[in-house]
C-alpha positions in Angstrom: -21.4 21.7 4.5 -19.0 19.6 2.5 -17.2 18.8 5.7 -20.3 17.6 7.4 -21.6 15.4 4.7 -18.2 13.8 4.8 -18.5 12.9 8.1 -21.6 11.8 8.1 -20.3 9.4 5.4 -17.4 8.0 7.3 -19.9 7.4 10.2 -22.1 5.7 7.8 -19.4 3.9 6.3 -18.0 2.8 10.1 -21.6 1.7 11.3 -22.5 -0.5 8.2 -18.4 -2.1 8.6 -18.9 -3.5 12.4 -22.3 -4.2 11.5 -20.8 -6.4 8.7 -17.9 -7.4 10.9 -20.7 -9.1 13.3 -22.8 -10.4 10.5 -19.7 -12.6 9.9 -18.7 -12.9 12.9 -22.2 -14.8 13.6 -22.3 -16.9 10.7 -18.7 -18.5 11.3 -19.9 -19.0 14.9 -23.3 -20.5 13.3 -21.9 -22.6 11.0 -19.0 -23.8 13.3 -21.7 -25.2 16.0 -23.8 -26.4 13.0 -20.6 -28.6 11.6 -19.8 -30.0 15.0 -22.8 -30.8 15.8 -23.7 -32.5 12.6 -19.9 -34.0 13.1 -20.8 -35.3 16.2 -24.1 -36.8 15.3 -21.9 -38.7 12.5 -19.1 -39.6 13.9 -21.6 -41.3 16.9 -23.5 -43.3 14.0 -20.3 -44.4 12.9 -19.1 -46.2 16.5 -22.7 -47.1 16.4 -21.8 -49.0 13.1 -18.3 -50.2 14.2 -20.2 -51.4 17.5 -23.0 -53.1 15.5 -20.3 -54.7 13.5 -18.5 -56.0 16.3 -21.9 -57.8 17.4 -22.5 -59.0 14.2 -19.0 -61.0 13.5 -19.0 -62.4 16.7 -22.6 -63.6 16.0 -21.2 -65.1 13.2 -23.9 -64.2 10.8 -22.5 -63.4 7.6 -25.5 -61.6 6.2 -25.9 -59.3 9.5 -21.8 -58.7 9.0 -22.3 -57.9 5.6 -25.1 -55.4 6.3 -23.1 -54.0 9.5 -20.2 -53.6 7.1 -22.1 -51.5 4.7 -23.4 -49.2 7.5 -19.7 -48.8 8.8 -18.7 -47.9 5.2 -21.9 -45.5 4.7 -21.4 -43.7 8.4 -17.3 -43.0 8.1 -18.1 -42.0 4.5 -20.8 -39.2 5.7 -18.5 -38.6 8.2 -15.3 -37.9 6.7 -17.8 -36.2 3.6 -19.3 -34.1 5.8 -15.6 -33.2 7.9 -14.3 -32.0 4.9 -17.8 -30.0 3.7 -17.0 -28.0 7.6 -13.5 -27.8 6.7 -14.4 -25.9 3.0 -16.9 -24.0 4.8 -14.8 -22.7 7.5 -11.9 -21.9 4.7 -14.6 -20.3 2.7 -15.7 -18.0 5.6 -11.9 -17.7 6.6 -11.2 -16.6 3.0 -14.5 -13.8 3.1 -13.7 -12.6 6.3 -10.1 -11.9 4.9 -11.4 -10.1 2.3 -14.0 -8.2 4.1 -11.3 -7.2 6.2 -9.3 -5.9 3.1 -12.5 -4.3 1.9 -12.5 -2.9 5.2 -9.1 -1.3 5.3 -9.7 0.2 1.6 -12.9 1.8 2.7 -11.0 3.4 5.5 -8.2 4.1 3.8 -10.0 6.2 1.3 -12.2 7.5 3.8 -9.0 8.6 5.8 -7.5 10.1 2.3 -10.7 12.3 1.8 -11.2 13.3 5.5 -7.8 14.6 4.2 -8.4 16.3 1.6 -11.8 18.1 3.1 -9.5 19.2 5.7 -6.8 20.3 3.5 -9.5 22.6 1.4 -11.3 23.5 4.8 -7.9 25.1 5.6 -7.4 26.8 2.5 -11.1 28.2 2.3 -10.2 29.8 5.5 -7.0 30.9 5.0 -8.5 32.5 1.6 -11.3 34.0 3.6 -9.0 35.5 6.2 -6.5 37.2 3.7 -9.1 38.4 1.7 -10.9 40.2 4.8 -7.2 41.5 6.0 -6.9 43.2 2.8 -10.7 44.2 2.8 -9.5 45.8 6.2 -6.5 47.6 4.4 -8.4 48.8 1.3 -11.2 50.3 4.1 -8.6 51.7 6.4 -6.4 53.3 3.2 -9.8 54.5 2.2 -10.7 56.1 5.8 -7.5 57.2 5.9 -8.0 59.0 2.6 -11.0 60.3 3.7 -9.9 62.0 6.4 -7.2 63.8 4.9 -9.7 65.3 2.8 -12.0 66.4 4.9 -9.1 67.9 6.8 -8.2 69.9 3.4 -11.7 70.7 3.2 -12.1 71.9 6.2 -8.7 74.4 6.3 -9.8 75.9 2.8 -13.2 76.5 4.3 -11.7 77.7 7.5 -9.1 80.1 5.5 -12.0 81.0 3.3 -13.9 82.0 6.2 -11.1 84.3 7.6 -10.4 85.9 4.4 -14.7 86.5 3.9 -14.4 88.3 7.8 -11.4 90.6 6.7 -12.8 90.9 3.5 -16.0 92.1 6.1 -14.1 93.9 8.3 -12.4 96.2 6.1 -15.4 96.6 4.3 -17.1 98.0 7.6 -14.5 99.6 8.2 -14.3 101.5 4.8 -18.1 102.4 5.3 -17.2 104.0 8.7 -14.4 106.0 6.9 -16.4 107.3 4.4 -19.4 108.2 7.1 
């Protein structure tokens, strides 16, 4: 019974790790696309803004340069802000996964060690239960054995009883046939 609650254990234990393997698997895939994406969507505003900027100087308004400058400053800011926010995020997940996978190896590790140890005391239960019925056997066989020699004992005394109550008879009869 102990042996099959273990088990069941380990197979709990195995289910719920690639079930968290995937769960983590899927958010660093997630949040990778998300991050590009978002990177991309920057990093295009920000050409938009180098573009504008281009326009504007060779308009040669100085307010419109001054305002296209400001965008160029705001876009490459997001996007550089927001390339090191993926970067964190994907050395974050990096970092969990690591230790999910350390988590991991424990858990199997001590699974493994008391897979083990059931197995060890499996093994002993039944080498404990097979002695103990081998000398069960002897004890019963010893005692049969016994047994038998008794009745055998029995059985002569009764038989050598039996022969001395017929010549005990016999002579008797033969006495009374004398004596007739």
């Amino acid at each position: 019974m102990k042996k099959i609650i273990l088990s069941l254990a380990v197979v709990a234990l195995l289910f719920t790790t690639s079930c968290k393997n995937e769960t983590t698997e899927e958010a660093k895939t997630e949040m990778t696309t998300e991050g590009s994406e978002n990177l991309a969507e920057l990093e295009a505003a920000y050409n938009d803004a180098v573009v504008k900027l281009e326009e504007a100087k060779k308009s040669g308004d100085r307010e419109a340069e001054k305002l296209a400058q400001e965008a160029v400053d705001q876009a490459k800011a997001s996007w550089e802000a927001a390339a090191n926010a993926t970067i964190e995020v994907n050395s974050d997940l990096q970092e969990g996964l690591e230790e999910t996978k350390s988590d991991l190896k424990e858990a199997k590790e001590n699974a493994e060690a008391q897979i083990d140890k059931s197995a060890s005391e499996a093994k002993e239960a039944i080498n404990t239960a097979k002695n103990d019925a081998v000398n069960s056997a002897n004890v019963a066989k010893d005692n049969a054995v016994e047994s038998a020699k008794k009745a055998k004992a029995d059985a002569e005394a009764a038989a050598a009883k039996a022969k001395e109550d017929v010549k005990k008879g016999y002579n008797n009869s033969l006495e009374k046939m004398k004596v007739n």
